[in-house]
N, C-alpha and C positions, 0 to 999 in steps of 0.2 A: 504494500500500500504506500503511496507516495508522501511523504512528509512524516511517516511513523518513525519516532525513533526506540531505543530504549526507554529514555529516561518517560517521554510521553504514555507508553505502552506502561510501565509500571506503577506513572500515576493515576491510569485512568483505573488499571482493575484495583485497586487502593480506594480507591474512592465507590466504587461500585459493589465490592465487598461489604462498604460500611452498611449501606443503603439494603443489605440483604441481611446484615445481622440486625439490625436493628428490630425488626420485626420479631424474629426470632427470638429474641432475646425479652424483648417485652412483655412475652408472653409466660415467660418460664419464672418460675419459682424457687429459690433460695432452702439450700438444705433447713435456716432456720424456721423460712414461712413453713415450708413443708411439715416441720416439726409441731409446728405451732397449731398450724389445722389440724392434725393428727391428734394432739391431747385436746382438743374443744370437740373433737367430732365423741356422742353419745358412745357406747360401746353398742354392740351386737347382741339383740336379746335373741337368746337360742331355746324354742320351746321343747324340753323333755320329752322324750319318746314316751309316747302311752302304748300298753302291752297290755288286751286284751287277760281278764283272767283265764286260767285255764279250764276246761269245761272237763268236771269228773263223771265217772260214772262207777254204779254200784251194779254188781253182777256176779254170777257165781259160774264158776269154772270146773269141770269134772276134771282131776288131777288123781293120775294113779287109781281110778276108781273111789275117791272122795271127794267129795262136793268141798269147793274152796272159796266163799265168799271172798270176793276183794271190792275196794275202794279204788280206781287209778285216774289220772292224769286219761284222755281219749289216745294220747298217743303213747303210751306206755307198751312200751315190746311185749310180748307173751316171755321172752328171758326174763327182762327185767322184773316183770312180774312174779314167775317162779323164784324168782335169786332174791330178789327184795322184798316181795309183800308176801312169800308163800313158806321162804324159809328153805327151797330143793336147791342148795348151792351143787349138784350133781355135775347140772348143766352149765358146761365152760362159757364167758365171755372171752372170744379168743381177737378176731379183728374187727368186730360190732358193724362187719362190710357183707355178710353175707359170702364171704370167700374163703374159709377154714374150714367148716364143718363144725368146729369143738362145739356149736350151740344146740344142736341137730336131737328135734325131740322127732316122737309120734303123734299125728293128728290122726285118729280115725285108723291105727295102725299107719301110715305113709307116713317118711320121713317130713320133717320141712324144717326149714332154718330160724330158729324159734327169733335170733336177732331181729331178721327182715317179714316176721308175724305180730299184727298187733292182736295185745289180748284181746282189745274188743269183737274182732273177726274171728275168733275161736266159736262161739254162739258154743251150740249143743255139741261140738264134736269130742271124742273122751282123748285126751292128752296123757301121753304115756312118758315119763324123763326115765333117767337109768337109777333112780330110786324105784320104780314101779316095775321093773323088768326082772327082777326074781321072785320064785316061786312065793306063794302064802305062808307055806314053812320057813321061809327065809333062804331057801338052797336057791345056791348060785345058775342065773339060766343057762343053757347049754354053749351061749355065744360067752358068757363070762369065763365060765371056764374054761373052754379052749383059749381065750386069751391069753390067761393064767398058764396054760398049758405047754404052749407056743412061746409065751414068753413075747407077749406081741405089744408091748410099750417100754419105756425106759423112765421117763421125766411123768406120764402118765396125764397130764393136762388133756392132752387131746382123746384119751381114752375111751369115756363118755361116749362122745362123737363119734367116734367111730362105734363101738360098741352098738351105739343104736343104728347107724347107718349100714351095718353088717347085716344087723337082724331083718332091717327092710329088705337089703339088698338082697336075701334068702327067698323070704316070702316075694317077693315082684318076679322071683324066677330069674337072676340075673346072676347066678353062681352058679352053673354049669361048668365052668374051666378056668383055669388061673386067669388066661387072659381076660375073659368078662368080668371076673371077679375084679380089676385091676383099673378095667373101665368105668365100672357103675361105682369105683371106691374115689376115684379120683377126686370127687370134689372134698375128699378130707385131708387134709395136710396132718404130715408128720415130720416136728421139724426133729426129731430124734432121728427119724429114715430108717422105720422100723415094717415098711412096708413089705418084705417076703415072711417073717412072723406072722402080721396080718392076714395075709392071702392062706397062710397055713392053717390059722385058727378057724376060718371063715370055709376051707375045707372040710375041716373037723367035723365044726357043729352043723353045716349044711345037713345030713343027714339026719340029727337031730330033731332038727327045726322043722326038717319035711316033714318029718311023722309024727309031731306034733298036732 
């Protein structure tokens, strides 16, 4: 451009810089104002969460063949219920996910994962735990004692569970050969890894259980 020198060119954006911050600047606020507005401004009123009460209910449960009144919470497990308001700590609390077995009673004779059963959805059907699984005389059922026999736990926790999940596994007709036996047992976990004991015991008393 003709007549542009340096000295011209650095006063001009000098000057046109100003003309932009000004604006800028006028607008903007001072760490003290900042502060200042901050302790005048009201606080935050935060209204408390309100939490419905819990809705109970009263009902009785056939347990081992004895009528078991309880009181619970609607959402109270058919576990929690045995183990807490029934007094059958039999039944293991093992991952409270439905993925061990250790909780595993009888509904109606069939296994089910008493964690992922609410008691209220039990209604009329008879609930069997591994307190109600030996004889009236007290003698050990046929699945207990092959356990016993076989030597088929170490640490014992998941016992229980299996124990019951065995005795279905009998009656559903799914213990015809190791390998079946090994399929229909899988949903119970043994972190002992006691499972050829298992399949042995579940051998054993299979005949038992049939001629029952």
């Amino acid at each position: 451009m003709a007549g542009l020198t340096r000295r011209t060119f650095l006063s001009s954006s000098s000057t046109l810089g100003g003309v932009i911050a000004i604006p800028l600047a006028t607008g903007c606020a001072t760490g003290t104002e900042r502060g200042a507005a901050t302790a005048e401004a009201p606080p935050m009123q935060i209204e408390p969460a309100t939490v419905p009460p819990a809705q109970r209910l009263d009902f009785t449960l056939d347990v081992n063949g004895r009528p078991q009144r309880v009181t619970v919470d609607v959402r109270t497990t058919l576990l929690d219920t045995l183990r807490e308001h029934i007094g059958l700590t039999g039944t293991k609390k093992g991952c409270d996910q439905g993925q061990c077995g250790a909780c595993t009673v009888h509904l109606d004779g069939r296994r089910v994962l008493s964690c992922l059963t609410l008691a209220a959805q039990v209604g009329a059907r008879k609930v069997t735990t591994i307190e109600g699984l030996a004889g009236t005389g007290g003698g050990l059922h046929p699945m207990q004692q092959a356990f016993i026999d076989h030597d088929a736990f170490q640490c014992g926790y998941c016992t229980p569970g299996q124990i019951m999940s065995a005795v279905a596994c009998v009656a559903e007709g799914h213990a015809d050969d190791a390998a079946e036996i090994r399929e229909y047992m899988s949903g119970n976990l043994c972190r002992c890894a006691a499972y050829p004991n298992i399949v042995a015991a579940i051998e054993q008393a299979r005949g038992s259980i049939r001629r029952a």
